[in-house]
Each structure stands twice: as structure tokens, then as C-alpha cells.
KEKE-3310 file (N, C-alpha, C; in steps of 0.2 Angstrom, whole numbers, plus 5000, padded with zeros to 4 digits):
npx = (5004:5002:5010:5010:5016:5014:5022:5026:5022:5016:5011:5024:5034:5037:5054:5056:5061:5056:5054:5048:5042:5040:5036:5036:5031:5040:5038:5037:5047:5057:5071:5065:5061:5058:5046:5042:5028:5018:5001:4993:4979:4967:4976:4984:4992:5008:5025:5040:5051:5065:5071:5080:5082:5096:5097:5101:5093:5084:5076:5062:5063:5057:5061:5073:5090:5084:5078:5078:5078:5081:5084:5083:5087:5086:5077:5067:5062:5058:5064:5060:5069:5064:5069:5072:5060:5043:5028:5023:5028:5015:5006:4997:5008:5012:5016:5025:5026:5031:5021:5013:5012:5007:5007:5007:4998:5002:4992:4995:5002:4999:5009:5009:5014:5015:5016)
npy = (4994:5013:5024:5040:5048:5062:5073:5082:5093:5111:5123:5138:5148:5165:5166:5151:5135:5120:5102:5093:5078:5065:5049:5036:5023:5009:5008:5018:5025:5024:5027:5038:5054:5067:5079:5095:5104:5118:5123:5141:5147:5153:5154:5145:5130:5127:5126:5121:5113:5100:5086:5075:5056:5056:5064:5078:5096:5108:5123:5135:5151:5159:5152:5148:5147:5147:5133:5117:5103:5084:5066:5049:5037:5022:5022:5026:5038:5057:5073:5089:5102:5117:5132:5148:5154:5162:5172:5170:5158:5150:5137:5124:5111:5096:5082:5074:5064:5057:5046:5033:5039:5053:5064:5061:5061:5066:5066:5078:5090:5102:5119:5132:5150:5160:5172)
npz = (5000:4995:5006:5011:5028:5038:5047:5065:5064:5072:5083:5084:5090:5084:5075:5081:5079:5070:5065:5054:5049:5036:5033:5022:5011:5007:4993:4985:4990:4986:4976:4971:4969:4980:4989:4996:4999:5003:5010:5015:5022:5010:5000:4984:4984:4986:4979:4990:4993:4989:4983:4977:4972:4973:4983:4978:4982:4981:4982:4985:4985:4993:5007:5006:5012:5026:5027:5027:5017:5020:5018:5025:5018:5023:5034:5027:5024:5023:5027:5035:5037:5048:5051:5060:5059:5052:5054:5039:5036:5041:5038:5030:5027:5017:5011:4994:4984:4966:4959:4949:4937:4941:4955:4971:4987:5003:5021:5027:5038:5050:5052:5063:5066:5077:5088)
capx = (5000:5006:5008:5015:5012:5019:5021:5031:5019:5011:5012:5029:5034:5041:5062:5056:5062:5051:5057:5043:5044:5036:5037:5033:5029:5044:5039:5034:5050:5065:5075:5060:5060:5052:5047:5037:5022:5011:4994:4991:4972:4962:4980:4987:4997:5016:5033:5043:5058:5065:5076:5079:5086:5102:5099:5100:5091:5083:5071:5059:5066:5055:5063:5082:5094:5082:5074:5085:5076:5085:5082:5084:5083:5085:5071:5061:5058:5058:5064:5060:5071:5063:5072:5071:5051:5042:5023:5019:5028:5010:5003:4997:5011:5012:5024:5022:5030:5026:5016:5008:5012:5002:5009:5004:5000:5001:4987:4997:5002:4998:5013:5007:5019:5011:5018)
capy = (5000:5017:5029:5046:5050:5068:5073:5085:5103:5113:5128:5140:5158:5168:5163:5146:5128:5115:5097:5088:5071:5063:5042:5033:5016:5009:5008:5025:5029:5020:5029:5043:5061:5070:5084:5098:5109:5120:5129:5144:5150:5155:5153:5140:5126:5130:5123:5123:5110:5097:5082:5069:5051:5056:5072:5085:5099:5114:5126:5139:5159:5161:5147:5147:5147:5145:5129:5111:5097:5078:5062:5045:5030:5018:5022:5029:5046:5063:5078:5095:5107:5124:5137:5156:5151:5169:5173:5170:5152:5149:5133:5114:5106:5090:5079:5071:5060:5054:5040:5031:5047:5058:5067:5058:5069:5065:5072:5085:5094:5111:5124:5138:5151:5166:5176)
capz = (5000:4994:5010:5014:5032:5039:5055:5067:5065:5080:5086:5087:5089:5077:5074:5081:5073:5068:5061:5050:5046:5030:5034:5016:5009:5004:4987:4983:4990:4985:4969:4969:4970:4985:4990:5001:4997:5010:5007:5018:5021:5004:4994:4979:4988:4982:4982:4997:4993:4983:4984:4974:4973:4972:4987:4976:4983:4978:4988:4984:4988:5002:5011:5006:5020:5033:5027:5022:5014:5019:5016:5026:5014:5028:5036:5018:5027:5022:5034:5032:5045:5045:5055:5059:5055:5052:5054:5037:5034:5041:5032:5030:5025:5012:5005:4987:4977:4959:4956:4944:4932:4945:4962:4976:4993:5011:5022:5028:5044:5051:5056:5063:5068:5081:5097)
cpx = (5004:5004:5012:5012:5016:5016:5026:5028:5018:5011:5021:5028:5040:5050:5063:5060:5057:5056:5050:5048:5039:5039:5035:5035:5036:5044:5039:5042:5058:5064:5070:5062:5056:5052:5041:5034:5018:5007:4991:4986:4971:4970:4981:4992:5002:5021:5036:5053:5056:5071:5075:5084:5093:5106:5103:5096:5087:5075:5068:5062:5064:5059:5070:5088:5091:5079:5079:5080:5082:5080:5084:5082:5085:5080:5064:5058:5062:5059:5063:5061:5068:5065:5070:5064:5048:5032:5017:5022:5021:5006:5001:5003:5012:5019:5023:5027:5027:5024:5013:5006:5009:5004:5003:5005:5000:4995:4988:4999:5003:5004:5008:5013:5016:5015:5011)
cpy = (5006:5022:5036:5049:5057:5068:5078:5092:5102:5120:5132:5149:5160:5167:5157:5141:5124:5110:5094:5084:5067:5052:5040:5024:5016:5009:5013:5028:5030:5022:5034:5052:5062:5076:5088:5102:5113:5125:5132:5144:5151:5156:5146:5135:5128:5125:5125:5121:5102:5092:5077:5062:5053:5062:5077:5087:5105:5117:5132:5145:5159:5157:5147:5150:5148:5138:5121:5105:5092:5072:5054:5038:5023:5017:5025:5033:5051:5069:5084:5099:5114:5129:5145:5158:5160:5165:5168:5160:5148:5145:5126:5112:5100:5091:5075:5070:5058:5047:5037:5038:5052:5060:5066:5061:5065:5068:5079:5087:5100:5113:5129:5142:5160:5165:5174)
cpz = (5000:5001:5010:5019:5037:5044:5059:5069:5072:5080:5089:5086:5085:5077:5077:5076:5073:5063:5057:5048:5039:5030:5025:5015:5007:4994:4983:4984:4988:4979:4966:4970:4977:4986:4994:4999:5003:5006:5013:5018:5014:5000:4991:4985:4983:4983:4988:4993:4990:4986:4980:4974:4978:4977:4985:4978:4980:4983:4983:4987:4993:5007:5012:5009:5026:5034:5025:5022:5016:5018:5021:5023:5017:5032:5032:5023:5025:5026:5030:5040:5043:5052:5056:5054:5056:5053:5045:5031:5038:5037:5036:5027:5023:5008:5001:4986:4971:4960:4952:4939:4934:4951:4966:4982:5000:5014:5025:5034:5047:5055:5058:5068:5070:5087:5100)
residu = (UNK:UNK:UNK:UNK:UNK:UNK:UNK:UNK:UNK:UNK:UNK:UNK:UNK:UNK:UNK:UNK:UNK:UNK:UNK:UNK:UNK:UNK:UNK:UNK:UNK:UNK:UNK:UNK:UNK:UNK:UNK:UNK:UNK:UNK:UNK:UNK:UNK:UNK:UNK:UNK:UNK:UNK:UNK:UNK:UNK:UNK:UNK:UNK:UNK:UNK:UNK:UNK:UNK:UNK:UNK:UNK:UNK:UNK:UNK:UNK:UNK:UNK:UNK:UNK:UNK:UNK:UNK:UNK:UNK:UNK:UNK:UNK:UNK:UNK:UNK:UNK:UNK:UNK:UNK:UNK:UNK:UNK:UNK:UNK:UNK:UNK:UNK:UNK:UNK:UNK:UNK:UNK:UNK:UNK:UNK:UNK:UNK:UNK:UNK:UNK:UNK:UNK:UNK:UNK:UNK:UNK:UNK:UNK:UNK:UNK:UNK:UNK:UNK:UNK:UNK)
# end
């Protein structure tokens, strides 16, 4: 069964850290791409970050040098460290991978990031 199950939000204050975790099926996740998306209130969900196979990286601007995409392919999990967190990295947070020729989503887990 294909999974990706995220985990790690809550509640921080502004220049807080957060680690999210994204656990997946092994099958989904061995020699795949992955990577992290968040959808504020009333906005498009977005790119965050990126890793692939091979942990090359690459990040969205709003993110880059406070955010580090890794990978552990021993235990087929996805981290997403996010640092010096502001007000408006405010979101659900989901991790996808391709699929069956279609991005496959996690259900998500909320940051929110308030004094």
C-alpha cells in the first residue's frame, strides 16, 4: 500500500524551529523524488523544497537558507528542518511523490507560527 504519512507541526513563535517528518511506503520511496508543498488559508498550495534520489536539493526563495530538505533512505523518510520560522511560513504542509504518472500527497500537517 502506497503511504506518505507527515508529522512534526504545531504551534511555534516567530524565529522558532520545527522538524517535519514525512514516513513513506517503501515503494513510493526507493530511487523517487520527493518533496514539500504548503497551502496557507484562501491561497494555491506552492513549492517549498525538493530532493531527489540522488539528494540534490533545491528550495523555493522564500525558504532558502532558513529551510534544508534531507532524506533518510533507511528508514524511507523525508525531513523538512525549517528554522528562523516567520509569521507567514504559516501553512498545512504536504509531502508528494510521483506516482503512477500523478503526484501523490500526504494528508498534511499544520505549522502555525504566532507570538
Amino acid at each position: 500500500q502506497v503511504q506518505l504519512v507527515e508529522s512534526g507541526g504545531g504551534l511555534v513563535q516567530p524565529g522558532g524551529s520545527l522538524r517535519l517528518s514525512c514516513a513513506a511506503s517503501g515503494s513510493i520511496f526507493r530511487g523517487n523524488a520527493m518533496a514539500w508543498y504548503r497551502q496557507a488559508p484562501g491561497k494555491q498550495r506552492e513549492f517549498v523544497a525538493h530532493i531527489t534520489s540522488g539528494s540534490t536539493t533545491s528550495y523555493a526563495d522564500s525558504v532558502k537558507g532558513r529551510f534544508t530538505i534531507s532524506r533518510d533512505n533507511a528508514a524511507n523518510t523525508v525531513y523538512l528542518q525549517m528554522n528562523s520560522l516567520r509569521p507567514e511560513d504559516t501553512a498545512v504542509y504536504y509531502c508528494t511523490a510521483p506516482w503512477g504518472g500523478r503526484p501523490y500527497w500526504g494528508q498534511g500537517t499544520q505549522v502555525t507560527v504566532s507570538s
